[in-house]
MIDRENPA-308846 format. One line per field, with one value per residue (C-alpha): residue in three letters; x, y, z. Coordinates in steps of 0.1 Angstrom, whole numbers, padded with zeros to 4 digits. Example, Ala and Ser with C-alpha at 12.3 -4.5 7.8 and 13.67 -1.06 7.14 Angstrom:
BEGIN
r <- ALA,SER $
xx <- 0123,0137 $
yy <- -0045,-0011 $
zz <- 0078,0071 $
//
This chain:
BEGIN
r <- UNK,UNK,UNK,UNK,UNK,UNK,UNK,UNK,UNK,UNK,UNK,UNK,UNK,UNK,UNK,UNK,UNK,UNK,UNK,UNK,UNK,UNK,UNK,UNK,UNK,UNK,UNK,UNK,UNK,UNK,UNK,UNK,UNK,UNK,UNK,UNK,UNK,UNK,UNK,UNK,UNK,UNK,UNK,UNK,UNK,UNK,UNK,UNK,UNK,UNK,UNK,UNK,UNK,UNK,UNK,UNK,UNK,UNK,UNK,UNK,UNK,UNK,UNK,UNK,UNK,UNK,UNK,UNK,UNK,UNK,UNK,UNK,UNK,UNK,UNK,UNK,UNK,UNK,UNK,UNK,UNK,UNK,UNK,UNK,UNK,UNK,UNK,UNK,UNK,UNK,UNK,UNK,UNK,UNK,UNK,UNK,UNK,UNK,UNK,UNK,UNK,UNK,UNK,UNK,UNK,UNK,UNK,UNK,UNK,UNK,UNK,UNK,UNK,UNK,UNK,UNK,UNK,UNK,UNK,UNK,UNK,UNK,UNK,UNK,UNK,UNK,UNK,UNK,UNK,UNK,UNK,UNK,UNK,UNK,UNK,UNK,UNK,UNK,UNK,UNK,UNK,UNK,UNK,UNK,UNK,UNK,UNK,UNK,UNK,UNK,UNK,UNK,UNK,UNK,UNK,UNK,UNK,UNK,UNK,UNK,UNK,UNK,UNK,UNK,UNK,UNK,UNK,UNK,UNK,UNK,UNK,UNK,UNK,UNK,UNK,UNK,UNK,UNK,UNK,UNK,UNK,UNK,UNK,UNK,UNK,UNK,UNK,UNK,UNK,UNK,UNK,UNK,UNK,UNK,UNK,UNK,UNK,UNK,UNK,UNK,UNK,UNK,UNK,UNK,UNK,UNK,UNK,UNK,UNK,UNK,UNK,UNK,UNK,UNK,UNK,UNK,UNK,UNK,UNK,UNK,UNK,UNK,UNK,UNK,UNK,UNK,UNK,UNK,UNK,UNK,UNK,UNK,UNK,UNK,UNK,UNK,UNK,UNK,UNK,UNK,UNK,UNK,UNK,UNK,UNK,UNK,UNK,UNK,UNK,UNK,UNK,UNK,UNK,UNK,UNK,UNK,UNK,UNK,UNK,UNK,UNK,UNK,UNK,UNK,UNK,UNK,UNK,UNK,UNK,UNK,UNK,UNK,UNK,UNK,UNK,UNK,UNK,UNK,UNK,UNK,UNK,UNK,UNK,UNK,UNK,UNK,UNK,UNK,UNK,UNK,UNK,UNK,UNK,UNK,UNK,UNK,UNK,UNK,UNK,UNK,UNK,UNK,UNK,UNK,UNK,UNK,UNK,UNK,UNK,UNK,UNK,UNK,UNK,UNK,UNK,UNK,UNK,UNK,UNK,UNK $
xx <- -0368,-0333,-0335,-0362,-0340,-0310,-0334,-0345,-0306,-0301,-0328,-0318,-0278,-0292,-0311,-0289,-0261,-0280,-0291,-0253,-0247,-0273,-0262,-0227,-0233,-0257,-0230,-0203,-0224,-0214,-0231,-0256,-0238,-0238,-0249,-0222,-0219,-0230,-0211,-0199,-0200,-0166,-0149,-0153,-0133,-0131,-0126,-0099,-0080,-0082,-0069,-0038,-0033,-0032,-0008,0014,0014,0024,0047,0066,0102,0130,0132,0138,0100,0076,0049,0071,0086,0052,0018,0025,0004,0005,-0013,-0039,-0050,-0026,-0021,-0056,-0060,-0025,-0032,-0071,-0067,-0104,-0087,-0061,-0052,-0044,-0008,-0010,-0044,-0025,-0013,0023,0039,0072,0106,0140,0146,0116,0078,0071,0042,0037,0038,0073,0077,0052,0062,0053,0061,0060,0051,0047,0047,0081,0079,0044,0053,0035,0033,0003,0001,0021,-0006,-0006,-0043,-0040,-0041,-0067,-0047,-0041,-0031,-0009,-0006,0027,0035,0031,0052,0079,0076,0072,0101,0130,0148,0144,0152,0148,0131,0118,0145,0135,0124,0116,0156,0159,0143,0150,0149,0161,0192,0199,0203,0204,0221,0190,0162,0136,0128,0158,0192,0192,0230,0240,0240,0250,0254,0232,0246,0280,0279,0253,0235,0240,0263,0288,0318,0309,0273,0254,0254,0222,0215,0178,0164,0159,0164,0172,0192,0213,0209,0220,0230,0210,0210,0191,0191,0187,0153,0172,0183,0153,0160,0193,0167,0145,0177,0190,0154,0153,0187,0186,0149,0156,0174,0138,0137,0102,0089,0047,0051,0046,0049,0073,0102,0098,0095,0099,0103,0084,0105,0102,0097,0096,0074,0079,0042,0039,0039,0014,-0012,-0005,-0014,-0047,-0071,-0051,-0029,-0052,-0063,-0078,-0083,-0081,-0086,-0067,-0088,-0077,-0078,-0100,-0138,-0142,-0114,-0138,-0165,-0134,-0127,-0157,-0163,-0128,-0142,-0173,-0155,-0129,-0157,-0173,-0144,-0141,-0172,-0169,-0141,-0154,-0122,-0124,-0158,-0148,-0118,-0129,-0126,-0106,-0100,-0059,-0055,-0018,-0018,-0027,0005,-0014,-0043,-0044,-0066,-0104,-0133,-0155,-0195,-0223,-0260,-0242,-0219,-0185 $
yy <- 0875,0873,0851,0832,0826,0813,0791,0775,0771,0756,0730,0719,0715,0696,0674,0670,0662,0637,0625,0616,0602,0581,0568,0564,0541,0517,0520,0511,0478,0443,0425,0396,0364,0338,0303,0282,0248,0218,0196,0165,0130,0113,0097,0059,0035,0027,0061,0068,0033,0045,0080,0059,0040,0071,0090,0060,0056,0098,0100,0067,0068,0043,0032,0003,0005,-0008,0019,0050,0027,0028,0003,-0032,-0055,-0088,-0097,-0128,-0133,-0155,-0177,-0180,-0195,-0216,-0236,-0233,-0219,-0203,-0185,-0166,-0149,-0178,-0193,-0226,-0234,-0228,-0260,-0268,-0253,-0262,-0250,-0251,-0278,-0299,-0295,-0277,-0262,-0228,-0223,-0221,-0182,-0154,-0124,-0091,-0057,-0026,0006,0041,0078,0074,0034,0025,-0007,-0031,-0071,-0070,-0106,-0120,-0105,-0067,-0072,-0064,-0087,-0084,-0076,-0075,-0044,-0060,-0052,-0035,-0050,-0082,-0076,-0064,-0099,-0119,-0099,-0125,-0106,-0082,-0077,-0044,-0062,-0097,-0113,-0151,-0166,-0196,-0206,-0197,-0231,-0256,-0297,-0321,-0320,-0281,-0275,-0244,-0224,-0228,-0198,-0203,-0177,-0158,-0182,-0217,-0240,-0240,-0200,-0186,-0198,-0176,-0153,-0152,-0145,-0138,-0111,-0077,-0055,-0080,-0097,-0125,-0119,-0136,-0126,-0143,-0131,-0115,-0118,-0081,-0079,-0037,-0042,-0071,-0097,-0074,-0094,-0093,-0101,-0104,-0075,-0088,-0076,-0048,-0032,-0027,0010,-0001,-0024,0005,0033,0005,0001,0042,0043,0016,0027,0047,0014,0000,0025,0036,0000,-0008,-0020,-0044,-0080,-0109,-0112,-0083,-0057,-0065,-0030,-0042,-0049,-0082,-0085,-0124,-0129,-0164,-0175,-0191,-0154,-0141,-0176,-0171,-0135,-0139,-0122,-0089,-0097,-0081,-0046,-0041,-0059,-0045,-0040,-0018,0005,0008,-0036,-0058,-0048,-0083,-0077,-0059,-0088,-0111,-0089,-0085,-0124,-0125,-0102,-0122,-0156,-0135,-0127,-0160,-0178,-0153,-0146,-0141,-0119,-0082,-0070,-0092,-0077,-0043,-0053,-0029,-0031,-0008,0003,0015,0037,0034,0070,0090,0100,0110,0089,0060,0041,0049,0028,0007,0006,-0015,-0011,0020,-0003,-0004 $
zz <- 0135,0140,0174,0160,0131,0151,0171,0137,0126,0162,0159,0124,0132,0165,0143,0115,0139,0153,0125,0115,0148,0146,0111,0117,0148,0129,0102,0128,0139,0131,0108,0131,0138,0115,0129,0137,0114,0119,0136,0115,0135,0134,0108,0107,0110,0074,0064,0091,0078,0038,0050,0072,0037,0014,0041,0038,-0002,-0003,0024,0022,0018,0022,0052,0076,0090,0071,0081,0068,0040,0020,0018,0017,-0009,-0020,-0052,-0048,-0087,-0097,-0072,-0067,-0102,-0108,-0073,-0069,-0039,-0024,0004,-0014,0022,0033,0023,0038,0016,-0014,-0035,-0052,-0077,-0101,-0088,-0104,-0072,-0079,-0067,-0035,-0010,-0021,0021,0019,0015,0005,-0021,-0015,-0024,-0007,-0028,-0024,-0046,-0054,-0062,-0070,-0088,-0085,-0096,-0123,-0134,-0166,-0189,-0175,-0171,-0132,-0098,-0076,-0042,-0002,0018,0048,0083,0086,0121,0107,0076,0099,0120,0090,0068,0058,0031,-0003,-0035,-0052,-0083,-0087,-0071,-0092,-0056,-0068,-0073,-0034,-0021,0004,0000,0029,0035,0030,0070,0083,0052,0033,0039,0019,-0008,0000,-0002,-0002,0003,-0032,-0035,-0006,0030,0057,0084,0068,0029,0004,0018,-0002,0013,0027,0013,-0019,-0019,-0042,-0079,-0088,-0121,-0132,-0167,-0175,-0211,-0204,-0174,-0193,-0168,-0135,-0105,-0073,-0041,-0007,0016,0053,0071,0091,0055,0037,0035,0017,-0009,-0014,-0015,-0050,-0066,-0068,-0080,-0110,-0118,-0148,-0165,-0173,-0202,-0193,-0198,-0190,-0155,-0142,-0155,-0152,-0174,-0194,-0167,-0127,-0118,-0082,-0050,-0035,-0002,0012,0044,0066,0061,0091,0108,0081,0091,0126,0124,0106,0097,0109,0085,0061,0060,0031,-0002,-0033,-0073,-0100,-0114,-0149,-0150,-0167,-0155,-0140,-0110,-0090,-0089,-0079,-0053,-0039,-0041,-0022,0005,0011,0021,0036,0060,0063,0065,0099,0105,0146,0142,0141,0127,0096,0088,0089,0063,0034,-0005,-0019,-0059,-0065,-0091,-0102,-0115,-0085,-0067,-0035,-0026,-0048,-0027,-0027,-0009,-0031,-0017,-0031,-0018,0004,0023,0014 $
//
């Protein structure tokens, strides 16, 4: 009994031993595989460009390249409507228009601003209803760049008439303000105190910045923005909080259509921007309608309040 016994005891610590061997090791097993993800085709172009765009508006900063300053735009409405213009993206379409020197070609200079988290001030047309607008190439802005301003910098005083010579640059200086290469540009001796109606500001004198010192532009618009009291921005007299960048517009025409990246529409503006925007688009793409690159040139909404990707692609019928 007794070796029969201890055989028993033998068999059942062999098995239970076993047993826990066996159970520990499919414990100790991974877990199967789990299938790898599918793999996501590429971003397209469009989508690639908006994300450039959004990178821009967060990380810009003052700076004397346009691409790290910010995005570029260039608001269409009004001009569009005051000169009857059907190609608002192109200056030398655009009619006349009243200046303190008489009637001129609206082709003598182009206004821009360039705006980003810290700065997103834009021009929103004298009513604060919102512009329908252009996002500009930055190489070309950098070609076209004549001078800044860092608020609305009353351009239309800086015009030229026969006679002005060479000390006359349009939308920036013009003979009876300053004379060019020598005085009149900020930061240099007796630059020009051209005064700005900014009922907060009391009037502050401005002045052009030269195209190598738009960090030095940007650098003043931060440092003065707290003297618009919090005013609704943006609109013209009562708060030009927007830079003012003036482009030679024989660059931008020569430059077409990669002067234009995207065009756009607030978001919070009146509900008919967008179908102006889209119409835009469309003869945009007719108007160059061999050129692959102009009909890739998206449409884009801008919501002002978003400090890190304003921008967002607008599609209809799935194609944006």
């Amino acid at each position: 009994d007794g070796a029969c016994h201890a055989a028993m005891n033998r068999s059942w610590f062999s098995k239970w031993d076993g047993d826990f061997h066996n159970s520990a090791t499919h414990v100790r097993q991974p877990p199967p595989r789990r299938p790898a993800p599918p793999s996501w085709p590429p971003s397209s172009p469009r989508m690639q460009a908006l994300d450039t765009l959004n990178r821009r508006f967060a990380s810009g900063r003052p700076s004397n390249s346009v691409a790290s300053a910010g995005v570029v735009v260039f608001g269409v409405d009004t001009i569009a409507v005051m000169h009857g213009s059907n190609q608002p993206w192109n200056p030398s379409k655009w009619g006349r228009m009243r200046t303190p020197r008489g009637t001129l070609h609206t082709t003598g200079w182009v206004s821009t601003s360039v705006i980003n988290s810290l700065a997103p001030w834009m021009y929103r047309d004298n009513d604060n209803h919102g512009a329908i607008g252009l996002v500009l190439d930055p190489d070309v802005v950098h070609a076209a760049l004549r001078c800044s301003f860092p608020w609305d910098g009353q351009t239309r005083k800086y015009t030229c008439i026969p006679g002005d010579g060479q000390t006359c640059l349009m939308g920036c200086m013009n003979s009876t303000s300053a004379t060019m290469g020598i005085s009149g540009w900020c930061g240099t001796p007796h630059a020009s105190t051209q005064r700005v109606r900014i009922p907060e500001l009391h009037d502050p004198p401005t002045c052009p910045y030269r195209p190598d010192a738009l960090k030095d532009m940007m650098e003043h618009q931060l440092a003065i923005a707290e003297g618009f009291h919090g005013c609704k921005c943006c609109t013209w007299p009562g708060c030009p909080r927007y830079n003012e960048l003036v482009l030679d517009p024989d660059v931008w025409v020569q430059s077409l259509p990669r002067t234009i990246k995207a065009i756009f529409f607030p978001s919070d503006g009146d509900p008919g921007l967008e179908a102006k925007a889209r119409q835009v688009q469309n003869q945009f793409k007719e108007v160059f309608s061999t050129s692959k690159y102009a009909q890739g040139v998206p449409l884009l909404a801008y919501n002002p309040n978003s400090e890190s990707a304003p921008f967002s692609l607008v599609h209809v019928n799935g194609l944006p």
